[in-house]
Every structure is written in C-alpha cells, then in structure tokens.
N, C-alpha and C positions, 0 to 999 in steps of 0.2 A: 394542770392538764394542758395547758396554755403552750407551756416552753416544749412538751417534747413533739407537739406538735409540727412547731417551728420551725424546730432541730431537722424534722424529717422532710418539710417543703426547703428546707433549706440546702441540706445533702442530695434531693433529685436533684435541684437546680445544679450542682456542683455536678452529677454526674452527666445531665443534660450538655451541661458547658464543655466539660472534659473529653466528651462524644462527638461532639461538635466538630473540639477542636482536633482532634486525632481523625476524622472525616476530611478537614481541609486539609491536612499532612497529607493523608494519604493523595489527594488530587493534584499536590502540586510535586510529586515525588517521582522519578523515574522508576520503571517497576522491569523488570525483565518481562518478554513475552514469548522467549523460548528458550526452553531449558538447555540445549547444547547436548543432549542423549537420545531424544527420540521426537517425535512429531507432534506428541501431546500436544492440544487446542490448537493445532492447525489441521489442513483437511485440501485434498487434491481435488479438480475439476481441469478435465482434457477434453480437446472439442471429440465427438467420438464417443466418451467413455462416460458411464455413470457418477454420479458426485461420486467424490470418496474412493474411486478408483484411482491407485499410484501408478500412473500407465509405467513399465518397463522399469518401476523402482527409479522414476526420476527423480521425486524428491528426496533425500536422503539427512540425516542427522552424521556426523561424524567429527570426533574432536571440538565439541564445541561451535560445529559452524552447520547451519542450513544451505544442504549443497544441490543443486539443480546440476545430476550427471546424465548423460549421454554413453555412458560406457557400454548399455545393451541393446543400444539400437542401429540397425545397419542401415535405417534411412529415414527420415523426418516426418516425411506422409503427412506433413501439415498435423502432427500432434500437437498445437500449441495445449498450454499448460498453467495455472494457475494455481497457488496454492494461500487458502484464505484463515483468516486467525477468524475464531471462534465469535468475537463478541462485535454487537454493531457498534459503531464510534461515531461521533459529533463532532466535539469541540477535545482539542489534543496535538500534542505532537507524537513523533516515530521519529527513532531515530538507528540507524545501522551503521556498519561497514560494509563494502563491498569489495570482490575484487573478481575479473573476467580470468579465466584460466584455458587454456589449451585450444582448438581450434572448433569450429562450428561442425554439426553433426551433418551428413550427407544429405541433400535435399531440402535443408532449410532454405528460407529467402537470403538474399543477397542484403538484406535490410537488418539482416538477423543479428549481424554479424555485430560480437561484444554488445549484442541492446538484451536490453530487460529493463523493469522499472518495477514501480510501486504503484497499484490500482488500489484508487480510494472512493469513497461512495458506490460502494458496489451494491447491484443487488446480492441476496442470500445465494450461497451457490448451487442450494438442492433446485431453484427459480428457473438457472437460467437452460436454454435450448442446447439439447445430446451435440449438436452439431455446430454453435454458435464458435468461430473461431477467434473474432476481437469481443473482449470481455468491454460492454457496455459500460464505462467508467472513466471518471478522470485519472491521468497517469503524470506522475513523479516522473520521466526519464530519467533513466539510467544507460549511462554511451561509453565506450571504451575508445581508444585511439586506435589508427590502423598505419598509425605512424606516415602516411603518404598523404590523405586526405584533411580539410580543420574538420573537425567532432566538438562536441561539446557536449557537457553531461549538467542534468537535473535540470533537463527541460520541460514542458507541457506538451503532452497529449490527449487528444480529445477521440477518441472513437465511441461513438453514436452519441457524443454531446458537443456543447461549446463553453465558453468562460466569456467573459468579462476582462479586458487589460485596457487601461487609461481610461475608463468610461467608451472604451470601445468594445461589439461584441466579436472575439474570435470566429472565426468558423474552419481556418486552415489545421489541416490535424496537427501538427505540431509548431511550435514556436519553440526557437532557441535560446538560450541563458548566452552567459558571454563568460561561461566558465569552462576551458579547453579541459577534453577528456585525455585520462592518462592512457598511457600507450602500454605500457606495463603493468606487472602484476602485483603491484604493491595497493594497497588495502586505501581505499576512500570514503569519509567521513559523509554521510548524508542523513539531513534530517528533513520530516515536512511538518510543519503548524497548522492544522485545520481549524478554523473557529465556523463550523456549519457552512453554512453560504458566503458568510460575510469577507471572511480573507482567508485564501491561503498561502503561504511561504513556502519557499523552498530553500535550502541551505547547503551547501557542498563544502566540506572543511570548516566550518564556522560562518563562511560566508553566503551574505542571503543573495541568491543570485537570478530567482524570480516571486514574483505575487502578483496577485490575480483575485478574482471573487465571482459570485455567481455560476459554480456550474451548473448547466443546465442540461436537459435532454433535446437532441437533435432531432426536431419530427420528421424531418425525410428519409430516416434509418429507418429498419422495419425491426428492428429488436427495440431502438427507443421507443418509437409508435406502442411495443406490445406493454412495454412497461407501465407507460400512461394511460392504455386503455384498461391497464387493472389495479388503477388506482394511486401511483408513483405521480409525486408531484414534479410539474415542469424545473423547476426549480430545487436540487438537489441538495439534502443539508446533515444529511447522516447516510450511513451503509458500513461495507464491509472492507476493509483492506486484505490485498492481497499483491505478494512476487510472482515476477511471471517466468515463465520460462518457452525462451521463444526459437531453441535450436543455438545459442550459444552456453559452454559449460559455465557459471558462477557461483562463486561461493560468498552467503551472505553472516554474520557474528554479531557479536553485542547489538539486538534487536530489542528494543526497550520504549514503554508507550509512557506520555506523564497525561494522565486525563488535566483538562484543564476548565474550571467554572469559570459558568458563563457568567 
C-alpha cells in the first residue's frame, strides 16, 4: 500500500512543478494585447463623454493597427481622448510601433501637434471626472518631427504627478530624452519597463533613452488631491495603461505586454 501511495505524492509534485514552470513561461513571454480587428479589452474615455463612449469613432481597429482618426470631426473642442487596456499592471514592459500620419484636426493645441504618448499608472477609467481633460498619470511621450524645430520622442510626462530622476524630485511637466523625433511617417519602435515604483525605462528603437522611479501624485493638482483623499497612495506602483489621442491622426501595431516577476 506503501508504493502507490508514493507513486501519487510523487506525480502531484511533478504536476505542481510542471505548473509552476509553464506559470514562469508564460510571465517572461511577450503576449499580444490587441488583436489587429476590433477593440476587444480596450475601452475609450473623452473629457465630456461617458467611459466607454468612442466620441466620433476615434478610436478605430483597421488592418492590424490601432488608429486614433479625425476623419469625422470639424473641430477639436478640446475632445482629448484616451483609450485604456483592460487589466491593471505593475511590474512589465509594452512594447509598440508607432507612426504620426496626416495633419492635426481643426482647433487642437498648437502642442498637439504629432504628440501622443503612453499613460501608465492610471487610475480605472470608469473613476475618473466627465470633464477631466489631462488624464492624471505618468506618460511615455510620444513626439514626431515638424522638420523646422529639435523634438524629441519617448520623453517624460507628469501631469497631476512627479518622478524621481538622479535622486532628484522632478516637478517640471516634461523632461526630454536625447533621442530626435522622426519627421516622417515611417513606423518607430517603442517600449516601456515598469517595475512598480522602483524603475521605469524607456526605449525608442532598442535604445534606453530615459529612467526614472518614483511616480508619485502631485498635491497641488486638484484631481491628484481627489485620488488621495479616496484612498490612492502618494506613491504610485500599479494602474492602468492607456494611448492618448490628443488632436494629432496616429496609427499604433504590434502592441504586446511581457508581465514581469517581481
């Protein structure tokens, strides 16, 4: 009675182990995060409009690419736009292509022009305020060239927080990378490393071109204020990611997350 006892603490342990090990696979694997057909596990929020509302069909699925179009609107009215993947994230990287196409929509900012980026540690989007217009979060920039002026792309943005660079605390809303944005419409590699609080990277082409640590919330904002008085700690180390779309047309592809243990 002895052996097949044995036999059978010995096969959990094999399936235990085998679980385990297809568990670390799957965290250290790139996974796609949008299928290239339709919007599945993403979801729109516009200052203005209810979660979940796709103001004027901006966000769009087509060919394999996540396209923030402008084709039905005759003028901006300060629609900013965001569009968030389903699941909250910690520790990870994203990684996409991007590329800026055609001209800015009528009535955007002058600032608008080829920007977008990547919002991370966000609150949940059903949270935030009908009329909130900068989405309370660290941001990935994303810059295109204007061929006249230097740009620079996969910078830091902070609106209603700050970071951490050298053991120094930011507070200016953005900081530049020293990596020149493209001026054309050809497709750029960008990825970002999250590890919670502790570091994050940024990458343009392969190359890490900023890090940083400690986002935190900005108390003199009155959106970061609302966060912390329900509960959000000062110190930011999980949330949501989300593309923004800010009154420039972009088209984003191979968006893919690798979760990473901590």
């Amino acid at each position: 009675m002895k052996k097949p006892k044995k036999l059978f603490y010995t096969i959990i342990m094999m399936v235990f182990i085998f679980t385990s090990s297809c568990n670390q696979k799957k965290d250290s694997e790139w996974i796609p995060i949008f299928n290239g057909k339709d919007l599945t596990g993403w979801s729109p929020k516009f200052t203005g409009e209810a979660y979940r509302i796709n103001y004027l069909n901006t966000f769009q699925a087509k060919d394999g690419k996540l396209i923030v179009s402008y084709d039905n609107y005759d003028n901006f009215d300060n629609n900013f736009g965001h569009i968030f993947y389903k699941e909250k994230l910690s520790h990870y990287k994203l990684r996409l292509a991007y590329r800026f196409l055609g001209e800015s929509v009528p009535g955007s900012p002058d600032w608008a022009y080829k920007n977008s980026g990547i919002k991370y540690h966000s609150p949940h989007p059903s949270e935030l305020p009908i009329d909130q217009k900068l989405l309370v979060a660290v941001e990935a920039q994303i810059l295109g060239g204007n061929g006249k002026t230097e740009r620079f792309t996969g910078n830091v943005c902070t609106a209603g927080t700050h970071i951490v660079m050298n053991d120094s605390l930011i507070t200016q809303h953005c900081t530049n990378s020293n990596y020149p944005a493209i001026n054309d419409s050809s497709w750029v590699k960008m990825e970002i490393e999250v590890h919670g609080s502790e570091k994050i990277i940024h990458k343009i082409n392969g190359q890490v071109v900023m890090q940083y640590s400690k986002p935190q919330y900005d108390d003199t904002d009155e959106f970061a204020r609302e966060l912390m008085k329900n509960g959000y700690p000062k110190i930011i180390s999980e949330g949501y990611i989300a593309l923004q779309a800010e009154g420039h047309p972009i088209e984003f592809k191979n968006i893919e997350l690798m979760k990473i243990n901590k």
